[in-house]
N, C-alpha and C positions, 0 to 999 in steps of 0.2 A: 564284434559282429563278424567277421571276417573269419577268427578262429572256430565260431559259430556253425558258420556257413559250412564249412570245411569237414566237422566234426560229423555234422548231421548227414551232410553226406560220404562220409564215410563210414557211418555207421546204418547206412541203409545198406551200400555196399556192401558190408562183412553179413549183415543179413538176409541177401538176397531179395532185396526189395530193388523197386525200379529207381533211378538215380534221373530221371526225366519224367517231364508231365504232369500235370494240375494237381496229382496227387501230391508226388514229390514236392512241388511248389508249395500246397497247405503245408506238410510236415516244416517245411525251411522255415516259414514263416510263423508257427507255431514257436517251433522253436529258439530263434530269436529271440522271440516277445518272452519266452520264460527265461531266457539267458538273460535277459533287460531287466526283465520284474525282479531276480532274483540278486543280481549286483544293487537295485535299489536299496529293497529290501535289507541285504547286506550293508551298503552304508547306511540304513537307519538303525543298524544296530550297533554301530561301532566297530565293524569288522573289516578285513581288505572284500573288496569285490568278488564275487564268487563267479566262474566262469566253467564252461564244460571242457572234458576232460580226454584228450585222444587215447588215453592206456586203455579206457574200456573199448574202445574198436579193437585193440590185440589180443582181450580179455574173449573179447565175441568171437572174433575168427578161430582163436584157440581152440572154445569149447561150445562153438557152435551155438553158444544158449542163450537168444534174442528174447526170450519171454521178459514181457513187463513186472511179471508176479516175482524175478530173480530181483530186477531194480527195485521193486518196494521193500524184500527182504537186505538187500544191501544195506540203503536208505535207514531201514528198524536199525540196523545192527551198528550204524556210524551214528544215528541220533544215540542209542546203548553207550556206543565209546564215549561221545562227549560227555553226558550226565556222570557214568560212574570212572571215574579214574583208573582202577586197578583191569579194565578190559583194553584200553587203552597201553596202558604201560605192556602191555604182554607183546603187542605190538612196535613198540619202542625197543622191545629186548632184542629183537630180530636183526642180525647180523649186518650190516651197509653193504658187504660182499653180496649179500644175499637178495638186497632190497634193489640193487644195482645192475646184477645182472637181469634179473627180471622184468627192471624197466628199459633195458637197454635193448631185449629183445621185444619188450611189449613196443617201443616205439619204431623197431625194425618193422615188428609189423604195420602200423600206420602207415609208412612209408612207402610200404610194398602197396597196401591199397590206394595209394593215392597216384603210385605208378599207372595201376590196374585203369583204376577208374580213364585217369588221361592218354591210355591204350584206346580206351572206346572210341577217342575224337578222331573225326579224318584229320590227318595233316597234310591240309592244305598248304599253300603258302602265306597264307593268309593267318593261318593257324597256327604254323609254324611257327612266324615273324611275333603273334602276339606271347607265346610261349617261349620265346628266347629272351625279347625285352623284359618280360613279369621277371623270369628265371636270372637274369643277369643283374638286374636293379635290387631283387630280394636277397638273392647271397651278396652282393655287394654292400648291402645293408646290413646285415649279419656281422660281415667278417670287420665293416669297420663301422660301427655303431655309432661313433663321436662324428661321423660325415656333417649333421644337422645342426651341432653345438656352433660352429662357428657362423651361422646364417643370419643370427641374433644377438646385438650385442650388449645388450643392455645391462649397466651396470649400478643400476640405481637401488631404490629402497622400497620401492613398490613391493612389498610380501604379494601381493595378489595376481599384479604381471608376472610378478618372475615366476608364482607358481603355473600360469597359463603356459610359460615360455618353457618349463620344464616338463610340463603334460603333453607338450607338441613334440619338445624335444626323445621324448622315451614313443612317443607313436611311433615316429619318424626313424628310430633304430629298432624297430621290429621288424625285420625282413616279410615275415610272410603278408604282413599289414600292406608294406611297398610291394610286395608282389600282385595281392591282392585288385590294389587300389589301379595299378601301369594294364592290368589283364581285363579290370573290368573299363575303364577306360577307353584302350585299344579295341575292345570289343565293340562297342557303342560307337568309335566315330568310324572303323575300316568299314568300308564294304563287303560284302562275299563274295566272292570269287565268280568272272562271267563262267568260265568251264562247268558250276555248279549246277544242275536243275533239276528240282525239287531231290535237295541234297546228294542228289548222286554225282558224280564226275564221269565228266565225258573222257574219253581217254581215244586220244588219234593216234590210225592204225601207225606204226613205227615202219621205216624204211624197208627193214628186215623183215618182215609179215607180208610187204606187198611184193619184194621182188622174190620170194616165195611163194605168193598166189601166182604171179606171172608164170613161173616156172611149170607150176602146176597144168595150167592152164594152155600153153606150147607145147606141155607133154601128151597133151588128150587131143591134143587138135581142134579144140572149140573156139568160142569165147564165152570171153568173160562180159555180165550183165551189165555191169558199172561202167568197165573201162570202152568197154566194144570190141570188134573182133580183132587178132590177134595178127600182125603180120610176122610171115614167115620168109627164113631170105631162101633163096632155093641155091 
């Protein structure tokens, strides 16, 4: 759900659609439900889970080409590989060198959108704080995978526990899953920020701007509205 989440919107992003608001929300939600249907469907058929996929977001940004009629031609031409073998194999012939760096920059691109996208947030402190803890627990997660293995120690003959203990355990070593899971969290119990109102920030004048107006304002011989009128030492 998570990688889901992620994908959808980063693929509204590479296509210029809006990445907030009710519409945004139907599409996540949409899409979801066919990322569900479709890992079902997948285990009823004896296959691993089927899930979406971030290379077509570098695929999009590359060539600009978001049309739905490209995905159904896709679609034709991967149902064609399965059925006949020899369309398949042609593909298999294609170099690792080749297969590798293509996906090394198609996931460079991913990256760069997902930067883009978390450009648009203010960072607050508030926003900050939730984006260091997601960002620190999820590469922590990553680099050491086995963190979760010891939490559980069961060593019995249950096949059914231990396969539950090992379906928590490979969640729980997916970083972006913990990153995910600490962001939406943190989100839901912080509050926002008092300086906030209706999402703008209030920003107070800094030291250097007022005794700058002063100066201003000594030099004309006036006063000033706010402060009142200005003494001067003779």
């Amino acid at each position: 759900m998570m990688e889901a989440i992620g994908d959808i919107t980063a693929t509204c992003d590479v296509s210029r659609l809006d990445v907030e608001g009710p519409v945004f929300d139907t599409r996540i939600q949409g899409g979801v439900l066919a990322d569900g249907l479709n890992g079902l469907i997948a285990g009823l058929c004896t296959i691993t889970p089927m899930s979406v996929f971030a290379q077509n977001n570098g695929v999009i940004s590359l060539t600009r080409c978001a049309n739905r009629k490209a995905g159904y031609c896709c679609c034709f031409f991967l149902v064609l590989m399965g059925i006949f073998s020899k369309f398949a194999a042609a593909l298999v012939a294609i170099p690792s060198a080749v297969l590798g760096g293509m996906t090394t920059f198609l996931f460079a691109s991913v990256t760069v959108s997902g930067m883009r996208i978390i450009s648009t947030v203010k960072f607050t402190r508030r926003n900050r704080f939730i984006l260091s803890a997601a960002l620190a627990l999820g590469v922590g997660a990553t680099l050491v995978p086995e963190w979760f293995s010891f939490v559980f120690t069961y060593r019995g003959n249950n096949k059914a526990k231990k396969g539950l203990i090992d379906a928590v355990e490979l969640v729980m070593a997916t970083g972006f899953v913990i990153a995910g899971f600490i962001a939406l969290i943190l989100n839901l119990a912080l509050k926002e920020e008092e300086d906030e109102v209706d999402g703008k920030i209030i920003e107070l004048p800094s030291s250097t701007s007022r005794s700058r107006r002063w100066k201003e304002v000594e030099a004309e011989g006036g006063k000033d509205v706010e402060e009142g009128p200005v003494a001067k030492n003779d």
